[in-house]
C-alpha positions in Angstrom: -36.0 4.1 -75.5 -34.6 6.5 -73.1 -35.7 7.8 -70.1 -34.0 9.7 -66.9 -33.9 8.1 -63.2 -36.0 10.3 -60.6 -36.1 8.0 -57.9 -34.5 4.5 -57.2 -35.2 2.2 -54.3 -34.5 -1.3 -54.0 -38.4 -2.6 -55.1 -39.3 0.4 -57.3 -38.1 2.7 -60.1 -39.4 6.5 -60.6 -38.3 8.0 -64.0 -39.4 10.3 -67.0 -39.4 9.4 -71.0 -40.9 11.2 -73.7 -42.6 7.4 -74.5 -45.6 6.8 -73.3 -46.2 3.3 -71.7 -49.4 2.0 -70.1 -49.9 0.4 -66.6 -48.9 -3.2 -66.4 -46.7 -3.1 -68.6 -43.8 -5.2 -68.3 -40.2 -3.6 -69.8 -36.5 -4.3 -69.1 -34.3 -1.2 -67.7 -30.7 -0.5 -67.7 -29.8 2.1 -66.0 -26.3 3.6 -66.5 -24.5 5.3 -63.6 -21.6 8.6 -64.4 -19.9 6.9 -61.6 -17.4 3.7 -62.7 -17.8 2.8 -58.8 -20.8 1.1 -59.7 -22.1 -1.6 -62.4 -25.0 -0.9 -65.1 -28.7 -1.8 -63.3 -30.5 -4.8 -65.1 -33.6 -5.2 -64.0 -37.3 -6.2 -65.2 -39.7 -3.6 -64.0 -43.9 -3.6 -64.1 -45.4 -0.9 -65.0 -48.0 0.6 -62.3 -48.2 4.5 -62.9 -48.0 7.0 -65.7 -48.2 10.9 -64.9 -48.4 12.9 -68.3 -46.3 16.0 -67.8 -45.1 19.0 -70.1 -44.3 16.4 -72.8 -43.2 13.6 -71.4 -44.4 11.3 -68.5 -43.1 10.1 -65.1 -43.5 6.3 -65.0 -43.5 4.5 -61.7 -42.5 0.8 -61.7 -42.2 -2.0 -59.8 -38.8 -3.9 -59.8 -39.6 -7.9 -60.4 -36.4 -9.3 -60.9 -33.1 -8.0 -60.9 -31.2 -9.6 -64.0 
C-alpha cells in the first residue's frame, strides 16, 4: 500500500492512505525521501489513530523499532 508522510518525528509517524487500517495494528513502513541525501526509513510502526477524511484517512502511529 501507499500512503503520503504528514508528519515525522523520531517516536511517531502522521500520514494519509486511501487504506483503511484499525488501531493497534502493527505494519512495516518505508518511507522514500526525493532527496539522495538521505537513506529509505525502515521502521515498524503501531497503529494508534485513524481519522476518516474526504476518502482517505490520516493514520497516526507509533514508531517501535527502527529496522
Amino acid at each position: 500500500h501507499q500512503g503520503f508522510c504528514k508528519n515525522l518525528s523520531h517516536s511517531g509517524i502522521l500520514f494519509t492512505s486511501g487504506q483503511a487500517l484499525s488501531s493497534g495494528d502493527a505494519i512495516s513502513i518505508n518511507l522514500q525521501t526525493s532527496n539522495s541525501s538521505f537513506a529509505p526509513l525502515k521502521a515498524r510502526v503501531e497503529i494508534v489513530r485513524i481519522v476518516p477524511t474526504d476518502n482517505k484517512y490520516d493514520i497516526a502511529g507509533k514508531i517501535v523499532e527502527y529496522q
